[in-house]
Every structure is written in structure tokens, then in C-alpha cells.
C-alpha positions in Angstrom: 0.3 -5.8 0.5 -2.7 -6.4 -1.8 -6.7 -6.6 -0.1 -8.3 -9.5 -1.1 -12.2 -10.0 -1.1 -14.4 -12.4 -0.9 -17.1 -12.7 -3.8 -19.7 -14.7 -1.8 -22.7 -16.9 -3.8 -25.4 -14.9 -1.8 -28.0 -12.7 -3.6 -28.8 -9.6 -1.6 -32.2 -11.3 -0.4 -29.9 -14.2 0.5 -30.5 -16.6 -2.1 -28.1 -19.1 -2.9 -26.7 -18.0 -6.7 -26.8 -20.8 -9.2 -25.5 -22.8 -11.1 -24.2 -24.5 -8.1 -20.7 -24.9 -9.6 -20.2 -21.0 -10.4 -17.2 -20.1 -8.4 -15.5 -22.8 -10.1 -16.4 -21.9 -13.8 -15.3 -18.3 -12.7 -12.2 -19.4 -11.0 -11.7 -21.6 -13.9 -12.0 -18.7 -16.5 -8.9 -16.6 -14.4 -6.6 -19.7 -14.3 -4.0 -18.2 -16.4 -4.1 -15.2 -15.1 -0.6 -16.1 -12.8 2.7 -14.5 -11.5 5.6 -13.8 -13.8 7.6 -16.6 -13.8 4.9 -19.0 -13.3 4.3 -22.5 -14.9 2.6 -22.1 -17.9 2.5 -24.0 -21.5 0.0 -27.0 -21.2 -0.3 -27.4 -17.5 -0.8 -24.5 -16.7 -5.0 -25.0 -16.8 -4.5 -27.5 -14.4 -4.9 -25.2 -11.4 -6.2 -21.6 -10.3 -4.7 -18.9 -10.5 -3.4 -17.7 -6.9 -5.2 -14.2 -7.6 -8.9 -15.9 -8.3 -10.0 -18.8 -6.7 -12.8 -21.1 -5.1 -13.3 -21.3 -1.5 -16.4 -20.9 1.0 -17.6 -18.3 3.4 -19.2 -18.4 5.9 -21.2 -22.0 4.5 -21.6 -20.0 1.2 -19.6 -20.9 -2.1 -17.1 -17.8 -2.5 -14.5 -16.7 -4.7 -11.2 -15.2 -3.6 -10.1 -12.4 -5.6 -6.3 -10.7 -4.9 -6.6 -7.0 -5.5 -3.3 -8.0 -7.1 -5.6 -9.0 -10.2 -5.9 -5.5 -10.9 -2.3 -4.8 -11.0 -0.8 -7.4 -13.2 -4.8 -7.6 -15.7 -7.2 -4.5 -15.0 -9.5 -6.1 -17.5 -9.7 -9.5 -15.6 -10.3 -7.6 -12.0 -12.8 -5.7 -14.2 -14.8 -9.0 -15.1 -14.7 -10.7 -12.2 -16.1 -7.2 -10.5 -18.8 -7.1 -12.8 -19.8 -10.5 -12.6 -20.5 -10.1 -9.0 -22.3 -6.6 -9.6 -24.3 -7.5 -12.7 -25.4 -11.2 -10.8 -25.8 -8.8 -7.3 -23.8 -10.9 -5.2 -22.0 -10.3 -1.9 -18.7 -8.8 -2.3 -16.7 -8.4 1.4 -13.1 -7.5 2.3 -11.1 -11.0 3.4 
């Protein structure tokens, strides 16, 4: 079964990242990354995908990434990686 992590909107001095709505916009930007055999066509931006997507942690805004990501779309685990490196936030196993 596939690890999933927890991006957390924490800075490594504990500041809050912003913009306030970031785990959205990131979640956002992965929505069509989905199963095979998945809804897609034009609804298909109506909702995450099930491997990236918005949550809290701990009181913190979060994203939760399925190591799956990797598997089906190394590129996409790639970015979301390095958005959480190159903007130093808090990356912890769920």
C-alpha cells in the first residue's frame, strides 16, 4: 500500500506559509491527476484528485500527497516535492 504524507503550511521557524489559500491552488493544480478509469472530460476539474488534496494538520493547512502520485506521474510527485522543499515547509509521514 502506498505512504502518504502530509505537506503541512508551517515554515521551519513555524510561520504560517501564505497565501492563505495555498493548499488549495496546489491541490487544485493536481486535480487531474486521477485513477484509470476515472471521470474525466469537463467535470473532471470539479474535484481533487484522490492522490493530492487539502486537509489540516494538526490546526495547520496541509496537503495530502499519495505516494501513489509517483507511480501513475513522477513529474507531478516531483512538483509537489519541490514546492514544499523550495517554500521549506513541513513534510511528515500520515
Amino acid at each position: 500500500m502506498a505512504r502518504q504524507y502530509y505537506i503541512i503550511g508551517l515554515t521551519a521557524d513555524g510561520r504560517p506559509f501564505r497565501p492563505s489559500d495555498w493548499s488549495e491552488r496546489l491541490a487544485g493544480a493536481m486535480s487531474s491527476f486521477r485513477p484509470c478509469g476515472s471521470v474525466g472530460g469537463a467535470a473532471a476539474h470539479i474535484g481533487y484528485s484522490p492522490y493530492c488534496q487539502p486537509r489540516t494538520c494538526d490546526g495547520a493547512k496541509a496537503v495530502l500527497v499519495d505516494e501513489a502520485l509517483r507511480e501513475i506521474e513522477p513529474m507531478a510527485w516531483d512538483f509537489v516535492m519541490n514546492f514544499a522543499r523550495d517554500n521549506g515547509l513541513q513534510v511528515r509521514e500520515a
